[in-house]
LONUSE-237022 format. One record per residue (C-alpha): residue number from 0; residue in one letter; x, y, z. Coordinates in steps of 0.1 Angstrom, whole numbers. Layout:
<NUM 'A' <X Y Z>>
...
***
This chain:
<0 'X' <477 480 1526>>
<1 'X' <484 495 1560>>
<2 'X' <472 484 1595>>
<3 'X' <450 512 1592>>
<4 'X' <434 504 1563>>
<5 'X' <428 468 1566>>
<6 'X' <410 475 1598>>
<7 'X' <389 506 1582>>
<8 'X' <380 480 1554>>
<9 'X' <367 451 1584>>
<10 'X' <349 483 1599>>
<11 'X' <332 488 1565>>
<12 'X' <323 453 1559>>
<13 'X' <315 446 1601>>
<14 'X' <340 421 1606>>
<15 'X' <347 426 1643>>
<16 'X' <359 391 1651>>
<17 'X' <385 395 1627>>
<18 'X' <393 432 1639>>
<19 'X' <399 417 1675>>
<20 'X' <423 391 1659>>
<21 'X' <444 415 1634>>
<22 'X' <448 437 1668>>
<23 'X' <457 408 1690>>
<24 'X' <486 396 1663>>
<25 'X' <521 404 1661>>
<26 'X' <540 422 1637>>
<27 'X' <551 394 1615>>
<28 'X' <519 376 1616>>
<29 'X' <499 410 1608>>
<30 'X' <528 417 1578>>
<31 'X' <520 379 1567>>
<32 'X' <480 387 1565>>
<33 'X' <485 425 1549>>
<34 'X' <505 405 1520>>
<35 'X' <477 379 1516>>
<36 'X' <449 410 1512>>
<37 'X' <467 416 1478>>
<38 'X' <448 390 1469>>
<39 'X' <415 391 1483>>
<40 'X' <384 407 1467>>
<41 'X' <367 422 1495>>
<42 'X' <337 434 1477>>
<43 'X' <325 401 1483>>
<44 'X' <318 409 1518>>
<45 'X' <285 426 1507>>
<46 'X' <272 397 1495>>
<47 'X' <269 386 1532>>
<48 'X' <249 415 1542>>
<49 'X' <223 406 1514>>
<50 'X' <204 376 1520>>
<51 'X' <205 346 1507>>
<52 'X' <205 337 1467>>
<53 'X' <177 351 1446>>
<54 'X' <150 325 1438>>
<55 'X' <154 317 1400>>
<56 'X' <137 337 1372>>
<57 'X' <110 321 1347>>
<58 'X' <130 296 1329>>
<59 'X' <119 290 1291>>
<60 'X' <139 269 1261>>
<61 'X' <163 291 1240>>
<62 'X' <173 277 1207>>
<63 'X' <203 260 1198>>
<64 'X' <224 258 1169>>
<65 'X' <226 222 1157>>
<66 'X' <245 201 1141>>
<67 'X' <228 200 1106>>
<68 'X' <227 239 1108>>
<69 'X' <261 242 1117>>
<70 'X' <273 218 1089>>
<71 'X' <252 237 1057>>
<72 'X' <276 268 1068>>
<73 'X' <304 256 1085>>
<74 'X' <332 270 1059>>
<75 'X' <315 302 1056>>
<76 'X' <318 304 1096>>
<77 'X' <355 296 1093>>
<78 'X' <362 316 1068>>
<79 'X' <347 345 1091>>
<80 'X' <367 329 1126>>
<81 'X' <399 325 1106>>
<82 'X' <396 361 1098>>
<83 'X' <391 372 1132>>
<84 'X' <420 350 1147>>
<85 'X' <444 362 1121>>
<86 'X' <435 401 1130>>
<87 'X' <442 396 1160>>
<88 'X' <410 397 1178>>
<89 'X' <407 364 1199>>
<90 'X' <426 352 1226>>
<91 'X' <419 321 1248>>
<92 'X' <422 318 1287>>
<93 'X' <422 287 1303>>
<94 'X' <411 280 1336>>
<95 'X' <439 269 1354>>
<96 'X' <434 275 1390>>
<97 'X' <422 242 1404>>
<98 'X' <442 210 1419>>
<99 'X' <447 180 1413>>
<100 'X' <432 167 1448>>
<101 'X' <398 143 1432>>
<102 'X' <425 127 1410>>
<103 'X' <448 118 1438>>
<104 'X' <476 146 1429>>
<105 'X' <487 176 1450>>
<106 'X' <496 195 1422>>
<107 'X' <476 219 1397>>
<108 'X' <454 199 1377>>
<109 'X' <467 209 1343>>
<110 'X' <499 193 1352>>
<111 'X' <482 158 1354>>
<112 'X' <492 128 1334>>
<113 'X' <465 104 1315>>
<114 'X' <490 84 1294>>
<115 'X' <497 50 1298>>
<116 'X' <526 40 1277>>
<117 'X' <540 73 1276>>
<118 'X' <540 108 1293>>
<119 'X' <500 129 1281>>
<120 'X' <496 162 1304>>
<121 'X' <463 180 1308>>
<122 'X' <481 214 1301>>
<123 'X' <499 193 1270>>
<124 'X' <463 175 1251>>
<125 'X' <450 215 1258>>
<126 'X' <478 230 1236>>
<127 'X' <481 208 1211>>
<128 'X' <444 213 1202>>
<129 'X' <451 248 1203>>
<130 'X' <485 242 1178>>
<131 'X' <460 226 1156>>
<132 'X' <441 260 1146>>
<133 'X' <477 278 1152>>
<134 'X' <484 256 1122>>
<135 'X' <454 265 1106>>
<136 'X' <452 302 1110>>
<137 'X' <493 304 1108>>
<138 'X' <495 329 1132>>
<139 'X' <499 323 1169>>
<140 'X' <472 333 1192>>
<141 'X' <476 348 1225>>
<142 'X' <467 321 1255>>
<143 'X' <461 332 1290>>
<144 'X' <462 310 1318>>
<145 'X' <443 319 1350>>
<146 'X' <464 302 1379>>
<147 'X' <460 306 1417>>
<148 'X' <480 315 1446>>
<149 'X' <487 281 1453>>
<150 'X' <494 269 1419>>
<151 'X' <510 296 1402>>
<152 'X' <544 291 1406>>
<153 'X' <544 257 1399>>
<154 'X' <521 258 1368>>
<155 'X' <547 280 1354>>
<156 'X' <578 263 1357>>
<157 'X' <560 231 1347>>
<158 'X' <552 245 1311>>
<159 'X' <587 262 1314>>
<160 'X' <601 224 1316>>
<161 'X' <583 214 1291>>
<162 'X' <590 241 1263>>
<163 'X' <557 248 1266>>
<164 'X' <545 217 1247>>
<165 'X' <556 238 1216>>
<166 'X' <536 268 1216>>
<167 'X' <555 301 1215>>
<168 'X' <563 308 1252>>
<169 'X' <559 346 1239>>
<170 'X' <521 349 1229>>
<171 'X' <518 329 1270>>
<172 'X' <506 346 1298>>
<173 'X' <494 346 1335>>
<174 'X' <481 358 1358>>
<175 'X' <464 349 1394>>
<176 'X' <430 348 1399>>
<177 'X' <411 370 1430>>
<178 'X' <406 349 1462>>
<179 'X' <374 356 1483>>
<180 'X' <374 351 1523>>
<181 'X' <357 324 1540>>
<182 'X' <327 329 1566>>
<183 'X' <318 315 1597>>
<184 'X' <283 309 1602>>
<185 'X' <282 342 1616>>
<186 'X' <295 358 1582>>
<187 'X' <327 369 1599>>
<188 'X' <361 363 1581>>
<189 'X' <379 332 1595>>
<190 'X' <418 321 1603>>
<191 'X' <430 293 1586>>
<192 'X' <467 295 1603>>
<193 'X' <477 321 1633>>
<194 'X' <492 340 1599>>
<195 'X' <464 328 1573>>
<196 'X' <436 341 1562>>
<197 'X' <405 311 1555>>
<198 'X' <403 320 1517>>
<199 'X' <391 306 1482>>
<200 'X' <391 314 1448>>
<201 'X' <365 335 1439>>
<202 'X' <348 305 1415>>
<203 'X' <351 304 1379>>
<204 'X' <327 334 1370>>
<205 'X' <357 355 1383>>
<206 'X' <383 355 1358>>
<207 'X' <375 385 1346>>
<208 'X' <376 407 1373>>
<209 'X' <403 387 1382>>
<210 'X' <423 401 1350>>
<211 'X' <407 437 1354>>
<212 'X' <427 439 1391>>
<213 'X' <460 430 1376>>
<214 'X' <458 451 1345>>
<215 'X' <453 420 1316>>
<216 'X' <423 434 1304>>
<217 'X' <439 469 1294>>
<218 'X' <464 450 1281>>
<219 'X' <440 431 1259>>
<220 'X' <417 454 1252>>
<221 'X' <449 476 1239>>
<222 'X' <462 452 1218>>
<223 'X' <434 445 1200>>
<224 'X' <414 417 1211>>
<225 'X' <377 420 1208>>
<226 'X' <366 385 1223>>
<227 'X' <381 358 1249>>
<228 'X' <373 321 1244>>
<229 'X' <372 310 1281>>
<230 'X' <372 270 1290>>
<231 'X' <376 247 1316>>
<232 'X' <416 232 1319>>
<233 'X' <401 198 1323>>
<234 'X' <382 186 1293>>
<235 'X' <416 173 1271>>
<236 'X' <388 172 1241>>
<237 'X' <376 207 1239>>
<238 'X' <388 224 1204>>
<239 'X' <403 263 1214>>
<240 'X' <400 291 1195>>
<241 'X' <376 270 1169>>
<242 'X' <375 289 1141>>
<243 'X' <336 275 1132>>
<244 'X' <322 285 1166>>
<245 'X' <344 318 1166>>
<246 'X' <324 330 1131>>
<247 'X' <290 313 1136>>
<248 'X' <291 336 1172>>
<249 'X' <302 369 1153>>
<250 'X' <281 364 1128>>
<251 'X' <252 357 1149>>
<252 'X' <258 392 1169>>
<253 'X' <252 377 1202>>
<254 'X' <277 387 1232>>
<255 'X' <286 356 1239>>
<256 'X' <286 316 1222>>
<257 'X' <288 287 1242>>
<258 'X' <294 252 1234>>
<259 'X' <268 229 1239>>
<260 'X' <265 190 1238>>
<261 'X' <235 165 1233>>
<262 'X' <228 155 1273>>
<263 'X' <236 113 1276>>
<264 'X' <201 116 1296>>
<265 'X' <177 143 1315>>
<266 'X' <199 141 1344>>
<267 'X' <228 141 1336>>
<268 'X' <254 166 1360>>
<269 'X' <258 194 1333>>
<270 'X' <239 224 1332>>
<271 'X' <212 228 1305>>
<272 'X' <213 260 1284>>
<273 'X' <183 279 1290>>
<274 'X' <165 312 1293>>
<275 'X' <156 331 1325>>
<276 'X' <133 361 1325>>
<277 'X' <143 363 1285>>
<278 'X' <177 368 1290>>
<279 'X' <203 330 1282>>
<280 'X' <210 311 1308>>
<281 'X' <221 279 1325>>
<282 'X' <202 259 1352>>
<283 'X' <225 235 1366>>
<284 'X' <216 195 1371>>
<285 'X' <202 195 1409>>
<286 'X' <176 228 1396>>
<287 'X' <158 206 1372>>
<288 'X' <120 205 1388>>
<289 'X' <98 176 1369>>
<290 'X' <83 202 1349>>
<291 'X' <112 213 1333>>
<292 'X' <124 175 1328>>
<293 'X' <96 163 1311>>
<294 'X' <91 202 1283>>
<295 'X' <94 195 1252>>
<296 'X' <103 227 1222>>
<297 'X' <82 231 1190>>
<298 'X' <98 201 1174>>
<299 'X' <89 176 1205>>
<300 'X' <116 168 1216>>
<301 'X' <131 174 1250>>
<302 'X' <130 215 1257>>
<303 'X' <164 214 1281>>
<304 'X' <184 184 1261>>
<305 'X' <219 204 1258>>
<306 'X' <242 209 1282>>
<307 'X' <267 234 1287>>
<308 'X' <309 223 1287>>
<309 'X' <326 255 1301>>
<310 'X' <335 264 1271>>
<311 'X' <323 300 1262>>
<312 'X' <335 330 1235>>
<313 'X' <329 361 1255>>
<314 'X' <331 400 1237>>
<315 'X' <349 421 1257>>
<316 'X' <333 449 1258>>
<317 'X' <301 437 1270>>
<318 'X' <321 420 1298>>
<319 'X' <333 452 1309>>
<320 'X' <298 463 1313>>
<321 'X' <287 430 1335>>
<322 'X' <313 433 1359>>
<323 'X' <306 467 1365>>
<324 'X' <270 457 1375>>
<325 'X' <291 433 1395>>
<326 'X' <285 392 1392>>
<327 'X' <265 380 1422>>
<328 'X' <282 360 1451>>
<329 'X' <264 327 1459>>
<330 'X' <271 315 1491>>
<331 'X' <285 278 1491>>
<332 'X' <284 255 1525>>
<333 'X' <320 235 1523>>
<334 'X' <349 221 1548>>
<335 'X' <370 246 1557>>
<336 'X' <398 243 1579>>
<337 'X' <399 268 1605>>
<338 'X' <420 280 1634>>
<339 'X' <409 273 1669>>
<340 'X' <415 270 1710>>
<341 'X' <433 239 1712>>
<342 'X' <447 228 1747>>
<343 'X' <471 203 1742>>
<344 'X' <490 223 1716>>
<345 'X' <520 244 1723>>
<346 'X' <506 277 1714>>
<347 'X' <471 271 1725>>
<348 'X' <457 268 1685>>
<349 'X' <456 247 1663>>
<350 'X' <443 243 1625>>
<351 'X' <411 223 1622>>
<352 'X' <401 200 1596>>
<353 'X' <365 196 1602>>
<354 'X' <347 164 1593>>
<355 'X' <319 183 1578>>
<356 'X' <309 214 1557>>
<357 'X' <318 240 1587>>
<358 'X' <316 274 1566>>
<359 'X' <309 292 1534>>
<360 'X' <329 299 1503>>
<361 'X' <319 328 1483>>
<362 'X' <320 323 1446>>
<363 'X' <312 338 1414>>
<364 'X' <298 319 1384>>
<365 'X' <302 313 1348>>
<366 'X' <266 309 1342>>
<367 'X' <258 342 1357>>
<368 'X' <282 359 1332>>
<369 'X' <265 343 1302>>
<370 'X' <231 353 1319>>
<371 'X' <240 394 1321>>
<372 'X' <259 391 1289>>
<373 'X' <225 394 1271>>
<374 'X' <228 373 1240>>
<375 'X' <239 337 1236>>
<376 'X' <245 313 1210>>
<377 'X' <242 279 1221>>
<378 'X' <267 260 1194>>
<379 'X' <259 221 1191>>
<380 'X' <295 200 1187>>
<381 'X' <295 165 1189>>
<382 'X' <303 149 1228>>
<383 'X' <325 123 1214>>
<384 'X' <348 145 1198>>
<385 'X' <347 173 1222>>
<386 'X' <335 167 1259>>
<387 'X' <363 142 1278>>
<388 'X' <365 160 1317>>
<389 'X' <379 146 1339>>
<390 'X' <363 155 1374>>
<391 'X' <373 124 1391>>
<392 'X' <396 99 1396>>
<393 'X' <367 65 1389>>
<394 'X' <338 65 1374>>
<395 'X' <315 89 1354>>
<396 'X' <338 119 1343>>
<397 'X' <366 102 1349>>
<398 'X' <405 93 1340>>
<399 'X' <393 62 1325>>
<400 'X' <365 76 1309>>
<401 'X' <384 108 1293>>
<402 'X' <412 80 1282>>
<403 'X' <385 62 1263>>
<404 'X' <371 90 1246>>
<405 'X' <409 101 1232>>
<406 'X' <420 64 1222>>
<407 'X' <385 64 1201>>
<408 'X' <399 98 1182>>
<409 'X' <427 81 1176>>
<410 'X' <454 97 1200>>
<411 'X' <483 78 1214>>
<412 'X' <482 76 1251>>
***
């Protein structure tokens, strides 16, 4: 991107502050910001000149496939998963772009160790599950791993180190996902450094798009995969590529499955799977009114009991029809550091770390995908066997927890 351009796209979006600071910078500082615009999904900007978030829709129970259900046909759905893995038509992308930072490491948070005798990575509990169907399918299956600008580098010379815990370093690939610009309180674009843009990924619903910018999806779509099982790097639990959930989801017909688990109570800090204006959907923890707490389904038992693990199987084809509609940006208050007029300092700036949320992110959501996919089947597994995240370095979600969870299925940590 030229000089030109960049300004013509801050005219577009009305981004005069940051027009006045592009002009003001010199030529290495404005080659710096050019190079970071490679990465930055601008289209966001019209989510600032739209108003706030859209109240939500009518929200009513959807039904879930259970346990018992699952079980009376579960080798029938393998049978149908296996089929589809071994013809090539699933592929699974983790994602990999978050830190470390909660758990008290500056590094990606893949590359985080939970063992306590010996040496147990995030990135290595994640592909061993996935070896597991490898095994089972015996064929290899291709895994994509969304990184970010920060991470990226490192991510990949960690599972470079480490032979790639096994899997073949062949059917691996990456790629980085989008970054959206911070906004004041103004909705102008922000400095983070005199040669920094203020900028953020643009939140886990934007993998896709993500993968459409740097070519992956032709590259998918041309070799033949028909569906992407998507899920969070951090739950060292989760089974990839499941064969069962793969062919209960085909079979079904809907555009996308997602994993579900029993909720440990009402309000617990998962989102429930749901439908909104008759379409699946997912309202998170902190949108669950009285009303909706206390529903009950047909059967009488709690309407919005199963919570959703970031773990979905999306077909590809219907994607590319959502992210043409465009994913909505939600507008999210957090600390951001910022450049401003310091006198004390040498130059006259300085970076900020403000004490408090200062400014907003701009992200896209996972829950909005599964909402304009259509069709969903929620698929029942059991927690204990499949939910361990780690969010947090104490406590609920935590190392301790998620190091529990794996001793009691018997792995060696």
């Amino acid at each position: 991107m030229t000089d030109t351009e960049f300004i013509d796209l801050l005219k577009k979006f009305e981004q005069n502050k940051m027009i006045d600071c592009f002009r003001a910078m010199n030529e290495a500082d404005k080659e710096r910001i050019l190079k970071q615009t490679e990465l930055m999904d601008f289209n966001c900007l019209q989510y600032a000149k739209s108003g706030e978030d859209k109240p939500r829709g009518v929200i009513s129970p959807i039904r879930t496939m259970k346990l018992a259900e699952i079980d009376e046909k579960r080798e029938h759905y393998r049978e149908i998963g296996i089929k589809a893995i071994q013809e090539g038509k699933i592929a699974a992308l983790v994602l990999g772009g978050g830190m470390g930072t909660r758990l008290g490491s500056p590094h990606a948070k893949g590359m985080f160790d939970i063992g306590t005798s010996k040496n147990v990575y995030i990135y290595q509990r994640m592909i061993e599950n996935m070896l597991d169907v490898v095994k089972e399918a015996k064929t290899w299956i291709p895994l994509i791993i969304m990184t970010s600008y920060i991470n990226d580098a490192e991510t990949r010379q960690f599972l470079w180190d480490k032979k790639c815990f096994g899997y073949n370093p062949k059917y691996i690939s990456f790629f980085i996902q989008d970054m959206a610009p911070c906004l004041d309180e103004n909705d102008q674009m922000m400095l983070a450094k005199p040669d920094e843009l203020a900028m953020s990924p643009n939140g886990n619903g934007g993998f896709y798009s993500s993968m459409i910018n740097c070519g992956l999806a032709d590259k998918c779509k041309k070799a033949g995969i028909e569906y992407l099982n998507v899920f969070a790097v951090d739950n060292v639990l989760q089974r990839i590529a499941d064969p069962v959930f793969i062919g209960a989801t085909i079979e079904s017909g809907c555009a996308t499955g997602a994993k579900v688990v029993k909720k440990s109570n009402p309000g617990e800090r998962v989102g429930s799977i749901c439908m909104e204006d008759g379409a699946p959907s997912v309202v998170e923890y902190y949108e669950m009114t009285e009303e909706l707490l206390d529903a009950v389904d047909e059967t009488g038992e709690p309407a919005y009991s199963y919570g959703v693990i970031l773990n979905y199987l999306f077909k590809l084809e219907v994607m590319d029809s959502v992210v043409k509609e465009k994913l909505p940006f939600h507008k999210v208050k957090k600390k951001v550091p910022y450049l401003a007029k310091v006198d004390d300092s040498p130059t006259g700036y300085a970076t900020i770390q403000p004490a408090e949320p200062n400014a907003f992110k701009l992200e896209t959501l996972t829950l909005d995908m599964v909402h304009l996919m259509g069709t969903c089947l929620p698929f029942e597994v059991i927690r204990e066997k499949e939910f361990a995240p780690i969010k947090n370095a104490m406590g609920v979600d935590s190392v301790q927890t998620a190091r529990e969870l794996l001793l009691l299925n018997g792995y060696e940590l």
